[in-house]
RODREN-309055 format. One line per field, with one value per residue: residue number from 1; residue in one letter; x, y, z of N, C-alpha, C, O in turn. Coordinates in nm, 4 decimals. Each point is the difference from the previous one (the first is absolute). Layout:
<rs>
seq NUM  ...
type A  ...
n_x X  ...
n_y Y  ...
n_z Z  ...
ca_x X  ...
ca_y Y  ...
ca_z Z  ...
c_x X  ...
c_y Y  ...
c_z Z  ...
o_x X  ...
o_y Y  ...
o_z Z  ...
</rs>
This chain:
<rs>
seq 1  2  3  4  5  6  7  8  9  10  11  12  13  14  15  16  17  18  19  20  21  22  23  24  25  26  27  28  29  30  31  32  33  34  35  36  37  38  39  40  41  42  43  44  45  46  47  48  49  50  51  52  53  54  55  56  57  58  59  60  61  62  63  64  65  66  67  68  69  70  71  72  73  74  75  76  77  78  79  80  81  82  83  84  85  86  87  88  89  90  91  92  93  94  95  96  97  98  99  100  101  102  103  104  105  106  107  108  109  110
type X  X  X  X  X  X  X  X  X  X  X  X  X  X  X  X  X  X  X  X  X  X  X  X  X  X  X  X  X  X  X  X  X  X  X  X  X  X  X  X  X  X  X  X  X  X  X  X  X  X  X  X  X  X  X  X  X  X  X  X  X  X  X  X  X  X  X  X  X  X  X  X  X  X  X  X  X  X  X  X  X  X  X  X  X  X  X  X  X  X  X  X  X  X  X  X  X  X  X  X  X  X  X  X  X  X  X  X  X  X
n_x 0.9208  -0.0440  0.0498  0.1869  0.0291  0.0055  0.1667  0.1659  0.0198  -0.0121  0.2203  0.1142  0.0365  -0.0271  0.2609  0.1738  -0.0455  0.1601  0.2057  0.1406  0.1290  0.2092  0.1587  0.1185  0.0981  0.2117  0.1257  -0.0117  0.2274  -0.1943  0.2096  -0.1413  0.2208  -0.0600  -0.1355  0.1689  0.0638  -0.1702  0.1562  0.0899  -0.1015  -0.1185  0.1755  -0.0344  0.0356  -0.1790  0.1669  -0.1842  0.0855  -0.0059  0.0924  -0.1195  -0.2141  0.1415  0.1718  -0.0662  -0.0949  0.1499  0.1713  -0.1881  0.1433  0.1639  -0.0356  -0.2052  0.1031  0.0922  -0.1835  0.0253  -0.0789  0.0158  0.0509  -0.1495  0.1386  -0.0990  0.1996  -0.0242  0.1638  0.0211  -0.1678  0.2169  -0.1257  -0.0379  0.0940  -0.1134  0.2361  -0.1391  0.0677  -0.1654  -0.1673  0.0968  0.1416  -0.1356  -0.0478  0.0930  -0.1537  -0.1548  0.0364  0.0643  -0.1414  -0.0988  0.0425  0.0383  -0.2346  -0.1002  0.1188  -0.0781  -0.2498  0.0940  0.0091  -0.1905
n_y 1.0088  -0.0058  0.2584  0.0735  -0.0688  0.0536  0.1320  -0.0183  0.0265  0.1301  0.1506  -0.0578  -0.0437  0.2011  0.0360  -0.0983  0.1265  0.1938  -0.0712  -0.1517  0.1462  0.0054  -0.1393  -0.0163  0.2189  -0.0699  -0.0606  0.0445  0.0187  0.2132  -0.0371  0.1600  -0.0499  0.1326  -0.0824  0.0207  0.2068  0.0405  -0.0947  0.1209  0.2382  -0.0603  0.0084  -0.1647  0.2162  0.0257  -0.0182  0.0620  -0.0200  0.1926  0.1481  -0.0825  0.0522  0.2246  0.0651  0.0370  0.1437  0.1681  0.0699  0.1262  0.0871  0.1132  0.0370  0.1315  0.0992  0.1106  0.0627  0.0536  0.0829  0.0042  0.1165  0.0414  0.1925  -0.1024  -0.1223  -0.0561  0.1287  0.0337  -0.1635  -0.0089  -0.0838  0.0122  -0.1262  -0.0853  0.1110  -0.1665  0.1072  0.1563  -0.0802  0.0248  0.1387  0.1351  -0.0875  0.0020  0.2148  0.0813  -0.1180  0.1132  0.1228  -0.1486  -0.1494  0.1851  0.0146  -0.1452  0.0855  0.0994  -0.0789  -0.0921  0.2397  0.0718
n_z 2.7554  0.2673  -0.0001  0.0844  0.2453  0.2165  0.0373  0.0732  0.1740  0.2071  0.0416  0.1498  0.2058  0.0498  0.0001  0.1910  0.2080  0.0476  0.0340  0.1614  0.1212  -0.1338  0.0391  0.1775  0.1060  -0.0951  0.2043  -0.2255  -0.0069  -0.0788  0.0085  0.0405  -0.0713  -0.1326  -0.1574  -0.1474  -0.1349  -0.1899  -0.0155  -0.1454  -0.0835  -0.1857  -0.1387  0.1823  -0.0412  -0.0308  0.0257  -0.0778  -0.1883  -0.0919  0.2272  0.2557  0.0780  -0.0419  0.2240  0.2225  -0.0056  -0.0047  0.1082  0.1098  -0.1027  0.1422  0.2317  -0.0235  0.1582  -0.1558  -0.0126  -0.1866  0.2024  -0.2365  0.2079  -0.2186  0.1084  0.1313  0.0477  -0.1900  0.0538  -0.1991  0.0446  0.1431  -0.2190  0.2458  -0.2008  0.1634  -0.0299  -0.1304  -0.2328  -0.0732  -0.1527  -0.1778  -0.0796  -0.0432  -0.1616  -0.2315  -0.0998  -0.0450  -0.1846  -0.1663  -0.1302  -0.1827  -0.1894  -0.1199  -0.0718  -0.1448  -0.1673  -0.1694  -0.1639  -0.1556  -0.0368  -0.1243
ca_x 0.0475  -0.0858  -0.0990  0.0233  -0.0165  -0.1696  -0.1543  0.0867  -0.1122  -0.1536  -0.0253  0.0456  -0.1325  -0.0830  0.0255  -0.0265  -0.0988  -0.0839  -0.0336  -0.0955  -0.1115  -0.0647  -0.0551  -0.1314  -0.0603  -0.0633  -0.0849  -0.1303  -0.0994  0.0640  -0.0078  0.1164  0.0651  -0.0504  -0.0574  0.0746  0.0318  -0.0502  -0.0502  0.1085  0.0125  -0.0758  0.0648  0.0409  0.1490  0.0146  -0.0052  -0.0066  -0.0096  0.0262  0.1087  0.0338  -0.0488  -0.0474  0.1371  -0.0312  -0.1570  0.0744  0.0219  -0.0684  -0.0544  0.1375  0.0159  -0.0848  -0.1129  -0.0673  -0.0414  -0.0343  -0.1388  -0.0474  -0.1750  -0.0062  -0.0909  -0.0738  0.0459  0.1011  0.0555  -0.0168  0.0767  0.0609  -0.0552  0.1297  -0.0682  0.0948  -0.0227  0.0431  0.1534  -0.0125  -0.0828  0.1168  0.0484  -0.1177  -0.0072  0.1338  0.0501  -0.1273  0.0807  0.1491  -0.0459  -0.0255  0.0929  0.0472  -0.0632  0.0250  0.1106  0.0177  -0.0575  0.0188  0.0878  -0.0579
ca_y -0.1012  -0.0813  0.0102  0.0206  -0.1222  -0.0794  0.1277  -0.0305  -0.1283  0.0140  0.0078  -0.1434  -0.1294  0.0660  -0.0241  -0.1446  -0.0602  0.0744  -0.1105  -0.0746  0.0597  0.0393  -0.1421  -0.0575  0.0886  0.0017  -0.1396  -0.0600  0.1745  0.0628  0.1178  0.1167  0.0213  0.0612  -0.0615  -0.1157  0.0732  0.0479  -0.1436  -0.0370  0.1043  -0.0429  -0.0734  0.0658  -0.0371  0.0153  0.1555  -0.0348  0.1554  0.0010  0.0054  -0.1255  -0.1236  -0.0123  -0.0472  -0.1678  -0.0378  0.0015  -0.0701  -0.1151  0.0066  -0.0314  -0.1693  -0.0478  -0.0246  0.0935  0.0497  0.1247  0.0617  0.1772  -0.0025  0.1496  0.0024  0.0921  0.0921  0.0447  -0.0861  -0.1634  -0.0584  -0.1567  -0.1152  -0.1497  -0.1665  -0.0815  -0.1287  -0.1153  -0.0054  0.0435  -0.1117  -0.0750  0.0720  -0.0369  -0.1323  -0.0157  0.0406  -0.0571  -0.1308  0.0735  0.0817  -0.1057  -0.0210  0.0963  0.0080  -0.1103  0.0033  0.1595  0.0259  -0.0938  0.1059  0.0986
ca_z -0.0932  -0.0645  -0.0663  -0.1541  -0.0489  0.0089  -0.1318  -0.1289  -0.0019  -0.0268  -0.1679  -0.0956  -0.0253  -0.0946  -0.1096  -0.0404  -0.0470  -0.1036  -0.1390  0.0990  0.0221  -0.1079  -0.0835  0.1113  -0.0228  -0.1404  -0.0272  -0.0451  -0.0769  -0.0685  0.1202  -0.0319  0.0736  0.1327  0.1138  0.0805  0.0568  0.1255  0.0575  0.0369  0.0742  0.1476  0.0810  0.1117  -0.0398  -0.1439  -0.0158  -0.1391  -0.0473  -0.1103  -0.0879  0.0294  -0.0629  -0.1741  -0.1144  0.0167  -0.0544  -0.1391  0.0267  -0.0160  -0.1205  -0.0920  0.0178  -0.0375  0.1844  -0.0098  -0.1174  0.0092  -0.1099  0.0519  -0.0257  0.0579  0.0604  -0.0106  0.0587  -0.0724  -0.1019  0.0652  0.0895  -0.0435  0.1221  -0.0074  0.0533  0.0002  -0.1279  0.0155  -0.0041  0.1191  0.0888  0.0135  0.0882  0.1323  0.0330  0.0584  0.0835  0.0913  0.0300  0.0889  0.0644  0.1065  0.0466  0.0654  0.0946  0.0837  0.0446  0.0987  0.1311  0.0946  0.0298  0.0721
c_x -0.1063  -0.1266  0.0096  0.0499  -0.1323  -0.0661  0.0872  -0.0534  -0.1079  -0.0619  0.0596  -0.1263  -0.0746  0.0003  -0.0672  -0.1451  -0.1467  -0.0426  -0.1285  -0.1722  -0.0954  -0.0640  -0.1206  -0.1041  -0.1232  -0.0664  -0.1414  -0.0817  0.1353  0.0256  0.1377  0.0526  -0.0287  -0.0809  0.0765  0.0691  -0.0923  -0.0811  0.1628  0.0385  -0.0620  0.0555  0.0830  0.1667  0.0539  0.0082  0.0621  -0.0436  -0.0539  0.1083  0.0662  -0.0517  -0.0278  0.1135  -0.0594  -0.0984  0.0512  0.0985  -0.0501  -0.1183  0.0782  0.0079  -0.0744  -0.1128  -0.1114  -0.0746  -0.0931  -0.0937  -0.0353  -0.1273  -0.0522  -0.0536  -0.1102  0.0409  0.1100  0.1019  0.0194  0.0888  0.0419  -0.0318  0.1171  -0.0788  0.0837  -0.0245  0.0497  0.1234  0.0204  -0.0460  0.1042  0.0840  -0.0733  0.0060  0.1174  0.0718  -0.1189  0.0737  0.0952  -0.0182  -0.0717  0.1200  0.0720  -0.0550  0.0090  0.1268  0.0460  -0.0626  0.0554  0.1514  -0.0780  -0.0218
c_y -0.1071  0.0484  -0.0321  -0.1576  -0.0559  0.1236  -0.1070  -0.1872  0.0051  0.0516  -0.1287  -0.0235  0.0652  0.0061  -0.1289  -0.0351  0.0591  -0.0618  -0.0465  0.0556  0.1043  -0.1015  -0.0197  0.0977  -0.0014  -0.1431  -0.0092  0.1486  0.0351  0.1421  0.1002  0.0707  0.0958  -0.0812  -0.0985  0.0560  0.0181  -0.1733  -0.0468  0.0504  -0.0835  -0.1541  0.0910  -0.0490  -0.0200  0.1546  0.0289  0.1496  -0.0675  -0.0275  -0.1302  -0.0901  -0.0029  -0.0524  -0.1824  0.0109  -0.0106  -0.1377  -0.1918  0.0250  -0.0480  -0.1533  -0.0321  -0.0425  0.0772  0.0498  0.1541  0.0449  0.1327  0.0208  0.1092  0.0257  0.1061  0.1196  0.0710  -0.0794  -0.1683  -0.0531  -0.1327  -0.0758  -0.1106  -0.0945  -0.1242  -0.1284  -0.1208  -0.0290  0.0914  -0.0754  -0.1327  0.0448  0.0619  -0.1142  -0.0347  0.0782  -0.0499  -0.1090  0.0480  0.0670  -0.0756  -0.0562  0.0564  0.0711  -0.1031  -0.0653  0.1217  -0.0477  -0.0943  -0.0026  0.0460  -0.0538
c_z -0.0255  -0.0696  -0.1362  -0.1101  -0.0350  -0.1332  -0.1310  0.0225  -0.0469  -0.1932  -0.0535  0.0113  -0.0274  -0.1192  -0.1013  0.0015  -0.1518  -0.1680  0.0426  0.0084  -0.1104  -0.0842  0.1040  -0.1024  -0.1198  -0.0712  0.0116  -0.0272  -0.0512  0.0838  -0.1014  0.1093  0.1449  0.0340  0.0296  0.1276  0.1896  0.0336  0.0966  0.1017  0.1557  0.0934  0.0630  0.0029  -0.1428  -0.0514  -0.1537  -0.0632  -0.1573  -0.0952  -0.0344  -0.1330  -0.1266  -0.0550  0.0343  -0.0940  -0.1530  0.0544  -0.0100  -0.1349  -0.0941  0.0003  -0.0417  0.0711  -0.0165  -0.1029  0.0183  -0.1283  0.0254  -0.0308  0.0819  0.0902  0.0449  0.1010  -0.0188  -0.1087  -0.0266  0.0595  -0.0593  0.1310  -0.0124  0.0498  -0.0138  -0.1173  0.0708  0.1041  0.2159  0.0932  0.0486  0.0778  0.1051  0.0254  0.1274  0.1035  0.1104  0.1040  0.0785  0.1338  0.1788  0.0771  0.0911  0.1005  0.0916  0.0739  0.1370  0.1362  0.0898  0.0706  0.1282  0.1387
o_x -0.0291  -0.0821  -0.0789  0.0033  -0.0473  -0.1038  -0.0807  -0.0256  -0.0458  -0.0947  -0.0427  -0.0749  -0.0570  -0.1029  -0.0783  -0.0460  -0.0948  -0.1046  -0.1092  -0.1036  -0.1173  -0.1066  -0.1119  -0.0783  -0.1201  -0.0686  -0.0551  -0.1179  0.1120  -0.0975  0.1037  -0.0746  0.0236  0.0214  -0.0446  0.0028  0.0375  -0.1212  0.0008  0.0597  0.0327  -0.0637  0.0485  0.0381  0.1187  -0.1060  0.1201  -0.0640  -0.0155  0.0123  0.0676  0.0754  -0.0694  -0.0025  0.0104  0.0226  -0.0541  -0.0571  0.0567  -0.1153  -0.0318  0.0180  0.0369  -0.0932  -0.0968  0.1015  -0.0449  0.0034  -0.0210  -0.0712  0.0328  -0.1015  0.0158  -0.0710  0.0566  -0.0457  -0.0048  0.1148  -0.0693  0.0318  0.0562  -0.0717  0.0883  -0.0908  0.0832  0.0166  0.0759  0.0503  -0.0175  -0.0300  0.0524  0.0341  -0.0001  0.0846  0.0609  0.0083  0.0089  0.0553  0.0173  0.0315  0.0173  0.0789  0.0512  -0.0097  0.0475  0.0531  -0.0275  0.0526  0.0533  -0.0519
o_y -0.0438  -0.0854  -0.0433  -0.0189  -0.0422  -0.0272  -0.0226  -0.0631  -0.0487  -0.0386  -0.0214  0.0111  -0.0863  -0.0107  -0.0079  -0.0707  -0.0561  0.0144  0.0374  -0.0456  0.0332  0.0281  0.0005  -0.0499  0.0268  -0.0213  -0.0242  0.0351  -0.0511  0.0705  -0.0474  0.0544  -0.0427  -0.0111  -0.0666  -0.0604  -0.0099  0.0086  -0.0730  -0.0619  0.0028  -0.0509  0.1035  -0.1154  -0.0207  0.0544  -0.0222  0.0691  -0.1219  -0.0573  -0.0282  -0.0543  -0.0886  -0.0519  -0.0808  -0.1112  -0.0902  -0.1017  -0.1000  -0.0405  -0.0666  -0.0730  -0.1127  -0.0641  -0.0224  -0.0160  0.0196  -0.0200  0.0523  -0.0370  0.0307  -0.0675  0.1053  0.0989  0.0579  -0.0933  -0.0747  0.0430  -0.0560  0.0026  -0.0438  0.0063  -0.0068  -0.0790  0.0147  -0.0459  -0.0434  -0.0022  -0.0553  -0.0560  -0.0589  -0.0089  -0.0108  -0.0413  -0.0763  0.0175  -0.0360  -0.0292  0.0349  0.0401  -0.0625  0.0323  0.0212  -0.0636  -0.0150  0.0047  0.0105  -0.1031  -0.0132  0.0708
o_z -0.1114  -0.0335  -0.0839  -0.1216  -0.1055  -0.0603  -0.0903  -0.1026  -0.1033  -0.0685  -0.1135  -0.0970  -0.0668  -0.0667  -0.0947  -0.0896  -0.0550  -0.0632  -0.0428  -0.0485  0.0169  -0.0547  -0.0512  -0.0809  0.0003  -0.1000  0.1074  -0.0050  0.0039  0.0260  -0.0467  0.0814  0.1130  0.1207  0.0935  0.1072  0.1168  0.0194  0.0991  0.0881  0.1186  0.0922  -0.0459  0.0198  -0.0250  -0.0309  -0.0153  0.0792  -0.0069  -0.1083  -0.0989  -0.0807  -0.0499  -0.1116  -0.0923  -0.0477  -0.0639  -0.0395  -0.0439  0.0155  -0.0985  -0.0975  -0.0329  -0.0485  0.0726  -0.0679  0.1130  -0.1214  0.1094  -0.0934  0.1146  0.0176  -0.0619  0.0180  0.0927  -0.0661  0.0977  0.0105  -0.0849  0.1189  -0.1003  0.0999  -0.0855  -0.0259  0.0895  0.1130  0.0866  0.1124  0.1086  0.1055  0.0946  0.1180  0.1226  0.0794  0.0750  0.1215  0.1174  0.1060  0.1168  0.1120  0.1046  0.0888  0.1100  0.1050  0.1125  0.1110  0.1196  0.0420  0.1102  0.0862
</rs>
């Protein structure tokens, strides 16, 4: 019983933090999805697929966090580069702020 509490946690807070960590990702370049994919891959507990991060990446395009450019590549078909608009730099912000808060709050739990 308690595995299966703590695996259904552990995907909440993975969940919650993926917006988070795709905006970190793409702040101050232009990256197409598999390489957000495989930068993400490499946090430890974050366990993230494809299938995960293209419905968030349309998502935060929809909101406007995001903007997209196609551009060819030399390895096959082209690729949609995602970058962060303004309107994205603003929310990072805020979430940045939260994110502290809340760390700081937690650590002083620990």
């Amino acid at each position: 019983m308690s595995d299966r509490f703590f695996d259904n946690w552990a995907t909440q807070l993975r969940k919650g933090m993926l917006e988070f960590c795709i905006l970190r990702a793409i702040r101050g370049t232009s990256l197409y999805g598999y390489e957000i994919v495989r930068i993400l891959r490499d946090i430890e507990g974050l366990v993230i697929s494809e299938g995960t991060i293209y419905p968030i990446l349309s998502r935060l395009k929809k909101e406007g966090f995001v903007q997209t450019t196609i551009k060819e590549s030399s390895e096959g078909p082209p690729r949609k580069y995602y970058e962060m608009t303004d309107k994205g730099e603003k929310i990072l912000g805020d979430m940045d702020s939260y994110w502290q808060t809340i760390n700081k709050g937690c650590n002083k739990l620990i």
